[in-house]
PDB file of N, H, CA, C and O in Angstrom:
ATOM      1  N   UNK A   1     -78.106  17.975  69.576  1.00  0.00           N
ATOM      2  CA  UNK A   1     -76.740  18.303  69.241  1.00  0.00           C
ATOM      3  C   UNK A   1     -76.691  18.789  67.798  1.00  0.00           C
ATOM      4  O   UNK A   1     -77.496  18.218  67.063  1.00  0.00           O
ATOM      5  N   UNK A   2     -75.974  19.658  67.269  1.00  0.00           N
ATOM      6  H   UNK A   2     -75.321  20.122  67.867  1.00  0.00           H
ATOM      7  CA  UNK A   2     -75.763  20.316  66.605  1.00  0.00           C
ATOM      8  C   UNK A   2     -74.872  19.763  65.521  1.00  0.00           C
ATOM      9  O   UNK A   2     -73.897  19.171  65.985  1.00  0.00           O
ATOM     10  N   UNK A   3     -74.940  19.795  64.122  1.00  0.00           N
ATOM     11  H   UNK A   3     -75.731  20.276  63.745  1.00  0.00           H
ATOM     12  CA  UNK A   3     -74.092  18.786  63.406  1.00  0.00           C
ATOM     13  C   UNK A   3     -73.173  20.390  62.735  1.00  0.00           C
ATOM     14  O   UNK A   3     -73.495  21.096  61.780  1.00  0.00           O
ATOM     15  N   UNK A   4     -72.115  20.511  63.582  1.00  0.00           N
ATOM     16  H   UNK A   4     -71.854  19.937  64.357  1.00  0.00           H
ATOM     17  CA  UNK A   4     -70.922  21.569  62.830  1.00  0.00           C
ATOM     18  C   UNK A   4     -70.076  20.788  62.112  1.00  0.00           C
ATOM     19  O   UNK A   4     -69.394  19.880  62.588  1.00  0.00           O
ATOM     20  N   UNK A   5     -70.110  21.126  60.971  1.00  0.00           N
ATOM     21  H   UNK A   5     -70.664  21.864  60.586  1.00  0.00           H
ATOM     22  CA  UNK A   5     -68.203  20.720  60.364  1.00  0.00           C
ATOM     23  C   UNK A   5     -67.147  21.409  61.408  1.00  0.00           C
ATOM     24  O   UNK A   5     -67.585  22.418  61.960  1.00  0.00           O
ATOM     25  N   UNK A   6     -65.976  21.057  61.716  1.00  0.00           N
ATOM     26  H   UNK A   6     -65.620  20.237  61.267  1.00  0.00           H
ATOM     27  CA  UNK A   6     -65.054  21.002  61.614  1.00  0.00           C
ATOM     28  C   UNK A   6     -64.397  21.663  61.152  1.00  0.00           C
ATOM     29  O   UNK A   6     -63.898  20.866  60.357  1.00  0.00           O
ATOM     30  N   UNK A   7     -63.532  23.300  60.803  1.00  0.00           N
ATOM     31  H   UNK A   7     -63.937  23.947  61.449  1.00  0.00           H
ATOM     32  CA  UNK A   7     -62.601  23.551  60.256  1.00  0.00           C
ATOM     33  C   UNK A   7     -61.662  22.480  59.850  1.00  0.00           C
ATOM     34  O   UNK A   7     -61.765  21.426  60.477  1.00  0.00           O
ATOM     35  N   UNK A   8     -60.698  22.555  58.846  1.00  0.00           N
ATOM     36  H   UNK A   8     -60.614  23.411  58.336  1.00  0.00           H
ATOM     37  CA  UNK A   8     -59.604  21.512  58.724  1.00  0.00           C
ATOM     38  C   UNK A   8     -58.228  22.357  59.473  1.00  0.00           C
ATOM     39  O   UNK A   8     -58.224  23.567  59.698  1.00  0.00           O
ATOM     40  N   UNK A   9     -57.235  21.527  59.747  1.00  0.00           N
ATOM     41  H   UNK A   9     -57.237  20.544  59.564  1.00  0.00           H
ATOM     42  CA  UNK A   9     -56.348  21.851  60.192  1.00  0.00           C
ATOM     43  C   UNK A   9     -55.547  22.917  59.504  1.00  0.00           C
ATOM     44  O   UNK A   9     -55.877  23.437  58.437  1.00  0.00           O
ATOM     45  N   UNK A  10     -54.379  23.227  60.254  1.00  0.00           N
ATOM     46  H   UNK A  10     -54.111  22.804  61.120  1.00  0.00           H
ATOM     47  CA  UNK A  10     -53.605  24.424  59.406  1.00  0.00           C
ATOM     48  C   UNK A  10     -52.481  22.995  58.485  1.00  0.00           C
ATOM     49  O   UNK A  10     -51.940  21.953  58.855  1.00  0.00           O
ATOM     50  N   UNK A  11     -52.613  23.842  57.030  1.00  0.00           N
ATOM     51  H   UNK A  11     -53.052  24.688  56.730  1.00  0.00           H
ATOM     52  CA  UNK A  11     -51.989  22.557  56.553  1.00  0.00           C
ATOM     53  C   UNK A  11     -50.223  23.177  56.316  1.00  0.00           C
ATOM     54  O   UNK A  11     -49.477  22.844  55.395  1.00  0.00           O
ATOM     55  N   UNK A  12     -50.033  23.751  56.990  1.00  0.00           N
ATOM     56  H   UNK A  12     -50.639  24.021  57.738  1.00  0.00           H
ATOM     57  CA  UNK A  12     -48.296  24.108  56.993  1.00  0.00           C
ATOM     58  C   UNK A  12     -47.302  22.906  57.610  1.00  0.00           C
ATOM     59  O   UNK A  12     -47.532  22.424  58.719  1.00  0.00           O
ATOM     60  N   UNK A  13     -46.606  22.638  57.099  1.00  0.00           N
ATOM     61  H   UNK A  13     -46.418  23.030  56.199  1.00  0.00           H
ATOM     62  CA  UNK A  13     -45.839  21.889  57.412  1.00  0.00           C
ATOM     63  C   UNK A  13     -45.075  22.355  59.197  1.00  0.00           C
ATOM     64  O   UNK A  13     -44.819  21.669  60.187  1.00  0.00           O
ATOM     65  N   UNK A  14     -44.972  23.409  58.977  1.00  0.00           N
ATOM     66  H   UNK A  14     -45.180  23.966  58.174  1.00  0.00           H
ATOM     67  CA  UNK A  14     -44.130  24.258  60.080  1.00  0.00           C
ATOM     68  C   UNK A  14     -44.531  23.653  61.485  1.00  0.00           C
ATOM     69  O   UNK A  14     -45.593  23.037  61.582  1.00  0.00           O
ATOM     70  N   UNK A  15     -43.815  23.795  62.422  1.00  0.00           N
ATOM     71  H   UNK A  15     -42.952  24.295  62.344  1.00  0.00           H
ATOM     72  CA  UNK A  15     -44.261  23.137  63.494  1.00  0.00           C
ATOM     73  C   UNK A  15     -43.621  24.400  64.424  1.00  0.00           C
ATOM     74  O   UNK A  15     -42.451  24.740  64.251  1.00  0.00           O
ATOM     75  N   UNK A  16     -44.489  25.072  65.432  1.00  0.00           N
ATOM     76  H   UNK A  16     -45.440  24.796  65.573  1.00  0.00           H
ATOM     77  CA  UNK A  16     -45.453  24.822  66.598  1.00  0.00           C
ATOM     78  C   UNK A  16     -47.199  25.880  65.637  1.00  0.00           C
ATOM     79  O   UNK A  16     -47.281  27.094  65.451  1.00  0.00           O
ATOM     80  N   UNK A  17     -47.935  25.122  65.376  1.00  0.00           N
ATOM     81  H   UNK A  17     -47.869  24.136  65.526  1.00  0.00           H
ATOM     82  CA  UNK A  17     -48.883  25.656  65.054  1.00  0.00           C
ATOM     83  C   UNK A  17     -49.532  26.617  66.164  1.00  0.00           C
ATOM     84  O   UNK A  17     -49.161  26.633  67.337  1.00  0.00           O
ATOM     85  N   UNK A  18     -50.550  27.413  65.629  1.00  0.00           N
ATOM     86  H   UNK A  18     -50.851  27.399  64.676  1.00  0.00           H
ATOM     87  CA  UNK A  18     -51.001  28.490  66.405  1.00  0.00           C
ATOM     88  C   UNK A  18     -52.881  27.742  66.833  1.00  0.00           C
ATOM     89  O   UNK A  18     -53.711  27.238  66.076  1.00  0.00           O
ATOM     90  N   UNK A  19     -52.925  28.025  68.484  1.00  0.00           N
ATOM     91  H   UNK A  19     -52.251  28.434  69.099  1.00  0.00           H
ATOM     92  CA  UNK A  19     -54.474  27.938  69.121  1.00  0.00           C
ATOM     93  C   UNK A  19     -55.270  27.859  68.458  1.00  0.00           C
ATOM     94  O   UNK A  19     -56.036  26.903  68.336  1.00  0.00           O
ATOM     95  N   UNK A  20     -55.262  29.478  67.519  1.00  0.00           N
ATOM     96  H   UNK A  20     -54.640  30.255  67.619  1.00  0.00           H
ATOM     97  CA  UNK A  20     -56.955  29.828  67.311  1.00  0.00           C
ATOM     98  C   UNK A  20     -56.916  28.855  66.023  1.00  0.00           C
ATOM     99  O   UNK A  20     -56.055  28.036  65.703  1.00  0.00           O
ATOM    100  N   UNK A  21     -58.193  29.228  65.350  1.00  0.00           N
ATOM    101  H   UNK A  21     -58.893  29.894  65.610  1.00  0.00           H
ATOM    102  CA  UNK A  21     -58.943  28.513  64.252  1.00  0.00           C
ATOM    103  C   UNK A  21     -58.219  28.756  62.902  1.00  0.00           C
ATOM    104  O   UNK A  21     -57.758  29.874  62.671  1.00  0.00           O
ATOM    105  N   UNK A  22     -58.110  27.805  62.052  1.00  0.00           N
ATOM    106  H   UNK A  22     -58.484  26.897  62.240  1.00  0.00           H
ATOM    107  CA  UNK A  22     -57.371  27.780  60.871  1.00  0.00           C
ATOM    108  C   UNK A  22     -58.613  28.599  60.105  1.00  0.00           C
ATOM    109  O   UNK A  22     -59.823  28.385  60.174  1.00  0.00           O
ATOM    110  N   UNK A  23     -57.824  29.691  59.294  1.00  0.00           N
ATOM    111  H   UNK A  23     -56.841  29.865  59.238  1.00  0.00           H
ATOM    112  CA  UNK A  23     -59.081  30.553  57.789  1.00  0.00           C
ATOM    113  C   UNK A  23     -58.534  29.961  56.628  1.00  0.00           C
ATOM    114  O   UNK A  23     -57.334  29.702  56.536  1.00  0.00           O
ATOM    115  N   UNK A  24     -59.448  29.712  55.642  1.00  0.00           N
ATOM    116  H   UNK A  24     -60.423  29.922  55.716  1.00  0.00           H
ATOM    117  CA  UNK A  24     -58.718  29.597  54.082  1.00  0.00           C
ATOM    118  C   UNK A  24     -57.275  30.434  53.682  1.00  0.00           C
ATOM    119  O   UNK A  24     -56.651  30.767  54.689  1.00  0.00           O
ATOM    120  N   UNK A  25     -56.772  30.747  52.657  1.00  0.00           N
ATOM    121  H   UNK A  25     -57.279  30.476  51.838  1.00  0.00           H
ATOM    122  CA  UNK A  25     -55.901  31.366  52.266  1.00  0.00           C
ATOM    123  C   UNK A  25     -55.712  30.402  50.879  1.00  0.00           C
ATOM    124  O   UNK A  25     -55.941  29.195  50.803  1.00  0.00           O
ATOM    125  N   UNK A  26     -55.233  31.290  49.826  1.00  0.00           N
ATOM    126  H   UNK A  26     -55.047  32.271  49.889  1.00  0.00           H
ATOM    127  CA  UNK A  26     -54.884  30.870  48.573  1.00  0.00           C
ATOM    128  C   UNK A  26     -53.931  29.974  48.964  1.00  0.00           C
ATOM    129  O   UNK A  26     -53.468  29.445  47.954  1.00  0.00           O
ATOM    130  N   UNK A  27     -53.514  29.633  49.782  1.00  0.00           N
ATOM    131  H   UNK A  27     -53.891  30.064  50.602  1.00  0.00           H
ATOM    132  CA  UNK A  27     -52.340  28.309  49.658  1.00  0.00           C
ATOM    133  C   UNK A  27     -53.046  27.354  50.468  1.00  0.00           C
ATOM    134  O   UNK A  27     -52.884  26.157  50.231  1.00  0.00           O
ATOM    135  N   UNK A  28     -53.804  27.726  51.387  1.00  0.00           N
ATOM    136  H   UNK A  28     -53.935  28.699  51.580  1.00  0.00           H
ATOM    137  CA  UNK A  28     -54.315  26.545  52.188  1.00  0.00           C
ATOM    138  C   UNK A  28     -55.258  26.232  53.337  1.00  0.00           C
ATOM    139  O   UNK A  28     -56.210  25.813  52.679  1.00  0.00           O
ATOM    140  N   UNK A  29     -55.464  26.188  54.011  1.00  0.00           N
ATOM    141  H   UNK A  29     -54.690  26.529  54.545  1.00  0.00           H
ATOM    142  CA  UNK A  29     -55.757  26.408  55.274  1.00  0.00           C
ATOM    143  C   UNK A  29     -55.111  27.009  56.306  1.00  0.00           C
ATOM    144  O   UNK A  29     -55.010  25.994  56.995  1.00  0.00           O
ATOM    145  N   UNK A  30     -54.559  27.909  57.004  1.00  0.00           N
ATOM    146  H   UNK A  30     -54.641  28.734  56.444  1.00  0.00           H
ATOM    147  CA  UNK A  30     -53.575  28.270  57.729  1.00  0.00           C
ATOM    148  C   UNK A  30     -53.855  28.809  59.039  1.00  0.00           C
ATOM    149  O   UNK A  30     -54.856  29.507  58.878  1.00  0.00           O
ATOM    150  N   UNK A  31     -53.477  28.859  60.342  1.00  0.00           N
ATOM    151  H   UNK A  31     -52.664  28.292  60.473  1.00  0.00           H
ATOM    152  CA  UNK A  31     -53.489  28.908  61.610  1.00  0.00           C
ATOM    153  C   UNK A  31     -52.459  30.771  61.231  1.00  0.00           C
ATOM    154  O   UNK A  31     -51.883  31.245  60.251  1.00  0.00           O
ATOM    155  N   UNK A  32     -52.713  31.188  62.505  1.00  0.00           N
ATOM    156  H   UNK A  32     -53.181  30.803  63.301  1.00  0.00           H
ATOM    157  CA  UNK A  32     -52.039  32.599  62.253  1.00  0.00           C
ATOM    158  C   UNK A  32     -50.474  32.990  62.827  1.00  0.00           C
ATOM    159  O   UNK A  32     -49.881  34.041  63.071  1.00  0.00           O
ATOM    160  N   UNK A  33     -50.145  31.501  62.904  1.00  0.00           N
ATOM    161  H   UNK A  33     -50.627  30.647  62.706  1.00  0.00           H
ATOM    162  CA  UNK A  33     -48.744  31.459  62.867  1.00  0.00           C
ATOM    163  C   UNK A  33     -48.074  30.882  61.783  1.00  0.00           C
ATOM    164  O   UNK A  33     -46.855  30.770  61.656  1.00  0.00           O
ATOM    165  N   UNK A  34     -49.331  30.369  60.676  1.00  0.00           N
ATOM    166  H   UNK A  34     -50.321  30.460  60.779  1.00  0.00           H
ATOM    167  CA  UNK A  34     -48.534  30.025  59.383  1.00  0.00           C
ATOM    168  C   UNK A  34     -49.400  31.234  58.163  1.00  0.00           C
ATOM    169  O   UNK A  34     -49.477  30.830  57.003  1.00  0.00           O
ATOM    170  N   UNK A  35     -49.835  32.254  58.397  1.00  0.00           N
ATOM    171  H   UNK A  35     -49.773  32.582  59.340  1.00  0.00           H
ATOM    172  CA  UNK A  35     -50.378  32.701  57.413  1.00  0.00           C
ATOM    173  C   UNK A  35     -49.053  33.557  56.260  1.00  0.00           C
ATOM    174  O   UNK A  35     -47.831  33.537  56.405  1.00  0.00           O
ATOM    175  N   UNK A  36     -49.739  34.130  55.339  1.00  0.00           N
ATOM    176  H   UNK A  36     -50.732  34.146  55.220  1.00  0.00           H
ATOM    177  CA  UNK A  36     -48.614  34.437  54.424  1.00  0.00           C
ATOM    178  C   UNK A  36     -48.116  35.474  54.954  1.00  0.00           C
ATOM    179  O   UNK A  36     -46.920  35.422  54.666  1.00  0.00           O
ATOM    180  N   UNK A  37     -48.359  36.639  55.722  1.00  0.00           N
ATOM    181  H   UNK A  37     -49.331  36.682  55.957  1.00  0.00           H
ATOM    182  CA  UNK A  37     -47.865  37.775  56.279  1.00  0.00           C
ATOM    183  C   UNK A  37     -46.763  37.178  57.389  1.00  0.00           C
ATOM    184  O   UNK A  37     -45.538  37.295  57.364  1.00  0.00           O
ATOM    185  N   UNK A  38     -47.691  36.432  58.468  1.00  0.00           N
ATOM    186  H   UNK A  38     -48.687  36.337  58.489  1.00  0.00           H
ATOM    187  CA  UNK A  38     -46.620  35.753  59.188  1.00  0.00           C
ATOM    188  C   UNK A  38     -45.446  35.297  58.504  1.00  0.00           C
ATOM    189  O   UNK A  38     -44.447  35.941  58.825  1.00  0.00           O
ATOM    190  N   UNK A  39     -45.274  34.501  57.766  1.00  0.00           N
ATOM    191  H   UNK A  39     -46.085  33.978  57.505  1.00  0.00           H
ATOM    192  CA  UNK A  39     -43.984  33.562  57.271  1.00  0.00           C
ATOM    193  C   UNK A  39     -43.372  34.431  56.563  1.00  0.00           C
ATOM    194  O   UNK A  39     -42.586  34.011  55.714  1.00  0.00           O
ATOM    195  N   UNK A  40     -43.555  35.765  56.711  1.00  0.00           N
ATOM    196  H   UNK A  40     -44.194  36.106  57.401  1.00  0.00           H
ATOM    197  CA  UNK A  40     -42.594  37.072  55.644  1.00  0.00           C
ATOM    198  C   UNK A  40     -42.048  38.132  56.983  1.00  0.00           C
ATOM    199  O   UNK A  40     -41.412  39.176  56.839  1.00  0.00           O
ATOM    200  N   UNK A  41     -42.432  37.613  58.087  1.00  0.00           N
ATOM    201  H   UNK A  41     -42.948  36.765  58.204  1.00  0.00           H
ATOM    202  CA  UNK A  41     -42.199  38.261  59.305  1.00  0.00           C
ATOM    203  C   UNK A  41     -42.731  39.669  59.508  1.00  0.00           C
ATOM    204  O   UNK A  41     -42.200  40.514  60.229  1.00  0.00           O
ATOM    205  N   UNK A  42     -44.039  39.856  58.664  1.00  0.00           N
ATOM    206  H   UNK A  42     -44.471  39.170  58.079  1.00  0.00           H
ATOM    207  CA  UNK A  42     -45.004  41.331  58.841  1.00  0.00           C
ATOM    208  C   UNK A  42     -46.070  40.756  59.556  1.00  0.00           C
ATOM    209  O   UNK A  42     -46.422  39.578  59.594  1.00  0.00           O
ATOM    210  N   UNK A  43     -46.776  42.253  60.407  1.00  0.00           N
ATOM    211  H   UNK A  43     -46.490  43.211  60.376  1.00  0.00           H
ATOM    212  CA  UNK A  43     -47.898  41.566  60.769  1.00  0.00           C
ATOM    213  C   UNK A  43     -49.389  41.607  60.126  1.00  0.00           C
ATOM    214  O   UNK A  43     -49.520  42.426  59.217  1.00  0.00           O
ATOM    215  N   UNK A  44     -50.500  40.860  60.462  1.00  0.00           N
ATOM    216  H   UNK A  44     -50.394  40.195  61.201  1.00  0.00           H
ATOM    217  CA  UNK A  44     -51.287  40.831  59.698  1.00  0.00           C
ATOM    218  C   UNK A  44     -52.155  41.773  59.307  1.00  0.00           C
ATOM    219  O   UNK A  44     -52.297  42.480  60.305  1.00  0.00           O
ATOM    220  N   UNK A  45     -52.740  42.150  58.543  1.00  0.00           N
ATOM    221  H   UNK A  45     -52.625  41.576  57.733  1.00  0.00           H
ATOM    222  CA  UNK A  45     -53.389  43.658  57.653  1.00  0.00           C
ATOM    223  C   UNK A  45     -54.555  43.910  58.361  1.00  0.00           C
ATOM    224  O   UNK A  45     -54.995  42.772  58.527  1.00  0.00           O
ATOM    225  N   UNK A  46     -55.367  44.709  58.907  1.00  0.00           N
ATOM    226  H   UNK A  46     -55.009  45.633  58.773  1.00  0.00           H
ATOM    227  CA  UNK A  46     -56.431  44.836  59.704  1.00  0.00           C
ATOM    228  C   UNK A  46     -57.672  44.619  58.894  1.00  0.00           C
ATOM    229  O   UNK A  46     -57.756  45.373  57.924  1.00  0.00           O
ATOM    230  N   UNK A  47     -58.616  43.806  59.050  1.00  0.00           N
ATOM    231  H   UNK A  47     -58.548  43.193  59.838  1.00  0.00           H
ATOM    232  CA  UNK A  47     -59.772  43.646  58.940  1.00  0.00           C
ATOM    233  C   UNK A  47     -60.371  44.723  57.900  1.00  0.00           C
ATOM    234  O   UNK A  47     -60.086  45.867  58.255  1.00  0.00           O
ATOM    235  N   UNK A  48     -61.060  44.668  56.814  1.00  0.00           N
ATOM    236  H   UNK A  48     -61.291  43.739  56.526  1.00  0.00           H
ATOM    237  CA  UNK A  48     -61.267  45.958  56.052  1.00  0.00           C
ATOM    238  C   UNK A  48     -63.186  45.958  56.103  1.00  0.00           C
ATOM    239  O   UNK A  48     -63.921  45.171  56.699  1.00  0.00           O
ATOM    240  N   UNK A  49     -63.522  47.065  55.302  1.00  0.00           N
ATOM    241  H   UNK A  49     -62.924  47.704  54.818  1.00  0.00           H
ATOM    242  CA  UNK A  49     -65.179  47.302  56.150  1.00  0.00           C
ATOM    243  C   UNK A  49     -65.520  46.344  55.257  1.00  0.00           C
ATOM    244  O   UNK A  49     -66.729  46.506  55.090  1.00  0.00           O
ATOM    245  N   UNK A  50     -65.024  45.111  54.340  1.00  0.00           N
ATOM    246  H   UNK A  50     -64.042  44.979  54.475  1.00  0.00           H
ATOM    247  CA  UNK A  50     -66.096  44.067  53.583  1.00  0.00           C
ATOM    248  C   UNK A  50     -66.166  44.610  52.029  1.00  0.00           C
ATOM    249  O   UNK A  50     -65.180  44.941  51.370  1.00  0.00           O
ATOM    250  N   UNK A  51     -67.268  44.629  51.667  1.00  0.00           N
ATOM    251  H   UNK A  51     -68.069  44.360  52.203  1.00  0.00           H
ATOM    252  CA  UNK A  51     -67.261  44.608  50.223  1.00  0.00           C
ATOM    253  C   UNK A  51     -66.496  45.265  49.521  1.00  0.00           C
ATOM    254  O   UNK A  51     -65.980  46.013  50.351  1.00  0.00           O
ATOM    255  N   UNK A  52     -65.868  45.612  48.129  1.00  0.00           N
ATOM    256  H   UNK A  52     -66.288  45.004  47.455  1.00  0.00           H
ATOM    257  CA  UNK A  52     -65.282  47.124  47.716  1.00  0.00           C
ATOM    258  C   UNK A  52     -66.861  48.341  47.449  1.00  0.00           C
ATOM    259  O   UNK A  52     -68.062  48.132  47.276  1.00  0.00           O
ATOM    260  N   UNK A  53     -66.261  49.214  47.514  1.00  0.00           N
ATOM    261  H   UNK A  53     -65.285  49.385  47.655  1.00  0.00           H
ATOM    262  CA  UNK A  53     -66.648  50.311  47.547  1.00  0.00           C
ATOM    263  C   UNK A  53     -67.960  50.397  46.428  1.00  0.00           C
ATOM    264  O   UNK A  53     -69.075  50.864  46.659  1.00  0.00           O
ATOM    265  N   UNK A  54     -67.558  49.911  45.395  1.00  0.00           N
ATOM    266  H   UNK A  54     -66.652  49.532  45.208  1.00  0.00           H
ATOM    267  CA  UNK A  54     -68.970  49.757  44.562  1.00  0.00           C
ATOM    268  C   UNK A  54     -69.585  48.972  43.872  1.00  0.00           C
ATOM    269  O   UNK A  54     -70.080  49.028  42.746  1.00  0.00           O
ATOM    270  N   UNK A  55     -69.491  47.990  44.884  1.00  0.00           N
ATOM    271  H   UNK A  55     -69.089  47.944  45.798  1.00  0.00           H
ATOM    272  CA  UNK A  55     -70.225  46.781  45.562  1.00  0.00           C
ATOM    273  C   UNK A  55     -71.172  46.995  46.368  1.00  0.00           C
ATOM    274  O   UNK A  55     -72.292  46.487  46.317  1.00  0.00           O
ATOM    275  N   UNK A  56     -70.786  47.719  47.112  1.00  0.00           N
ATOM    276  H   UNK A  56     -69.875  48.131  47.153  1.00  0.00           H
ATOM    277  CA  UNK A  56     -72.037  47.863  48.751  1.00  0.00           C
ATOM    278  C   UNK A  56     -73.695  48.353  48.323  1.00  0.00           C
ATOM    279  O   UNK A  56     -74.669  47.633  48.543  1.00  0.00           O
ATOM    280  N   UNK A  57     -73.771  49.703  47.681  1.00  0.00           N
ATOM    281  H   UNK A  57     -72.980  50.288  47.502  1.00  0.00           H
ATOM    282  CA  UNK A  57     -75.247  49.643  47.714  1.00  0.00           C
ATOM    283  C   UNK A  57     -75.474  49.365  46.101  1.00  0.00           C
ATOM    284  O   UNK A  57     -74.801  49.703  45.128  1.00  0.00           O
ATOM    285  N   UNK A  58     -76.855  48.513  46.236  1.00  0.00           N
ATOM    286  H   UNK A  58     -77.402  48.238  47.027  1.00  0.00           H
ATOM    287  CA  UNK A  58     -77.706  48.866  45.024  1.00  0.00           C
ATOM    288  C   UNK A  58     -78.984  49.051  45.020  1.00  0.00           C
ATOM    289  O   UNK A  58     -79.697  48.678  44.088  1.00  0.00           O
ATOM    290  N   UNK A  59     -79.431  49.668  46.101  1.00  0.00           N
ATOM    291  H   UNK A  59     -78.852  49.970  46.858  1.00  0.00           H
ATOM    292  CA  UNK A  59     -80.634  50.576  46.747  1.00  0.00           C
ATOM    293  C   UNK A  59     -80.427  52.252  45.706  1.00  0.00           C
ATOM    294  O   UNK A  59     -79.459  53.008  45.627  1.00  0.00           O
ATOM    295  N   UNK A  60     -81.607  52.304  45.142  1.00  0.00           N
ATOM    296  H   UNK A  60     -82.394  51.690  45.206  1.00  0.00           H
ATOM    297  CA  UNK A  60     -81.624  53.379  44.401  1.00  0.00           C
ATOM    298  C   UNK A  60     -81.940  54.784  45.300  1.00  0.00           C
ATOM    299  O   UNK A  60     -81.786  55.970  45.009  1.00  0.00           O
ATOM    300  N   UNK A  61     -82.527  54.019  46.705  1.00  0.00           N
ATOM    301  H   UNK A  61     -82.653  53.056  46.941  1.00  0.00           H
ATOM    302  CA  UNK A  61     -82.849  54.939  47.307  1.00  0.00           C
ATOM    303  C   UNK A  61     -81.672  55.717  47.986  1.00  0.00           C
ATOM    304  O   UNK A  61     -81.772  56.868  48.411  1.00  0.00           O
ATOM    305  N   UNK A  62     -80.663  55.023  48.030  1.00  0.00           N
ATOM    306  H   UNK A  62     -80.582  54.088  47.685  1.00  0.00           H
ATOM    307  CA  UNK A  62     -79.166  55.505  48.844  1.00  0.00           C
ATOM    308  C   UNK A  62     -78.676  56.259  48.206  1.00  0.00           C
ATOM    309  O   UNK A  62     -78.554  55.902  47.034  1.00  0.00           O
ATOM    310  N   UNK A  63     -78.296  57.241  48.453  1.00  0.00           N
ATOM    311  H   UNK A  63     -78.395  57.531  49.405  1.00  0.00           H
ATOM    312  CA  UNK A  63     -77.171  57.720  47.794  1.00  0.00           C
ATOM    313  C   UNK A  63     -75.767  57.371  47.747  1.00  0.00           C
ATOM    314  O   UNK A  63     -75.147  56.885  48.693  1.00  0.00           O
ATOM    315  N   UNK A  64     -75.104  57.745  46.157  1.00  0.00           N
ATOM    316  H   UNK A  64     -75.608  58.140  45.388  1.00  0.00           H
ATOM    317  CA  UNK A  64     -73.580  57.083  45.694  1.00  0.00           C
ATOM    318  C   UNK A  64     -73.095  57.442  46.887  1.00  0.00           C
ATOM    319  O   UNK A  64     -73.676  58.234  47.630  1.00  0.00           O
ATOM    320  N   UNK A  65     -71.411  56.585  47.289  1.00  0.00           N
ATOM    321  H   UNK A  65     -70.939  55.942  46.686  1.00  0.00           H
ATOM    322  CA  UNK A  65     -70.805  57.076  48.094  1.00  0.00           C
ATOM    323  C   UNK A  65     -69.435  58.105  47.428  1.00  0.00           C
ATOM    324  O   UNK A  65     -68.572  58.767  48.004  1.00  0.00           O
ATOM    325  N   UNK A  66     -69.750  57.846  45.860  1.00  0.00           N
ATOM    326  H   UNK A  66     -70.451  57.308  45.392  1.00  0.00           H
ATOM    327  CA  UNK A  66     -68.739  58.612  45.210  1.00  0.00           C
ATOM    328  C   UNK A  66     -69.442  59.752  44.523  1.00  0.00           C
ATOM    329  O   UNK A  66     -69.014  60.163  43.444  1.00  0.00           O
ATOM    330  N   UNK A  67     -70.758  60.410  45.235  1.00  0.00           N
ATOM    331  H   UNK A  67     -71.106  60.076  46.111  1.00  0.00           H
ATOM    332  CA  UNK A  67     -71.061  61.490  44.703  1.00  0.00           C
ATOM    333  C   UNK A  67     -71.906  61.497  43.584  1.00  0.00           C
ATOM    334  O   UNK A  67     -72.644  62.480  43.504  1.00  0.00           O
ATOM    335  N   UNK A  68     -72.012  60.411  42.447  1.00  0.00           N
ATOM    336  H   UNK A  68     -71.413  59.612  42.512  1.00  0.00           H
ATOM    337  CA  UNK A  68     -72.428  60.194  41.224  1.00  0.00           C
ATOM    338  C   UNK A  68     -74.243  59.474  41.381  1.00  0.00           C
ATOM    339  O   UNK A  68     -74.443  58.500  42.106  1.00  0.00           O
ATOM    340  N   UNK A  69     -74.994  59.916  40.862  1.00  0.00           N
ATOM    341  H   UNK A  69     -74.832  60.707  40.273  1.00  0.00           H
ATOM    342  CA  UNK A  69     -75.993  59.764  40.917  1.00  0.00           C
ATOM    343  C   UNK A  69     -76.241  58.020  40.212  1.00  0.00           C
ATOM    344  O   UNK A  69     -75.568  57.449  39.353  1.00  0.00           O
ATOM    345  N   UNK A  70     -77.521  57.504  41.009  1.00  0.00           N
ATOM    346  H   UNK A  70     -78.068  57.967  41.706  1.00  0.00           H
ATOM    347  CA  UNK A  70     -77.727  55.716  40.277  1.00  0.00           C
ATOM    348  C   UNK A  70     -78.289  56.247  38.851  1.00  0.00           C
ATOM    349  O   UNK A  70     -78.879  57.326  38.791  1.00  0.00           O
ATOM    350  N   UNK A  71     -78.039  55.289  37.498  1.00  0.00           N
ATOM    351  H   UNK A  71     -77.560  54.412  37.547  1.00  0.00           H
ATOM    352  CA  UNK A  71     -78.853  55.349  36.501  1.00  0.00           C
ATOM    353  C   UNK A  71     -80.161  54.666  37.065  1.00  0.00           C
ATOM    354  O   UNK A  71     -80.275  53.778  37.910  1.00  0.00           O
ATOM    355  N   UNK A  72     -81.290  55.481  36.202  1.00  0.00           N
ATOM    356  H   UNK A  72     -81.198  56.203  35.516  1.00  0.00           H
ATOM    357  CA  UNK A  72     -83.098  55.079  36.707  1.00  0.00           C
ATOM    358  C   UNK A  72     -83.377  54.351  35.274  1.00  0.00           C
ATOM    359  O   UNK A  72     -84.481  53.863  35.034  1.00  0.00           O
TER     360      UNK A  72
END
């Protein structure tokens, strides 16, 4: 058997919490019926590709994605 933690609960006071799995958020733990978009009545922002933009490579062999050559 496998020793997983546990997510913690959604810590919103609000009551009927949501199924899926509670994610962090700067206020707390939250279920996606208490997240901050939810409780402003927008919906939530789509998934983005991950790192910012010039963050992703530091392979000299890649080329920039903004055109600009790596310093050697």
């Amino acid at each position: 058997m496998r020793n997983r933690r546990r997510p913690p609960p959604c810590s919103s006071l609000g009551l009927p919490h949501g199924l899926m799995r509670a994610r962090p958020y700067v206020l707390g733990w939250r279920c996606e019926l208490h997240t901050p978009a939810a409780e402003k009545g927008r919906p939530e922002s789509p998934p983005g590709p991950g790192w910012p933009i010039h963050r992703q490579q530091l392979d000299p062999e890649t080329p920039s994605p903004d055109g600009q050559e790596m310093p050697s």
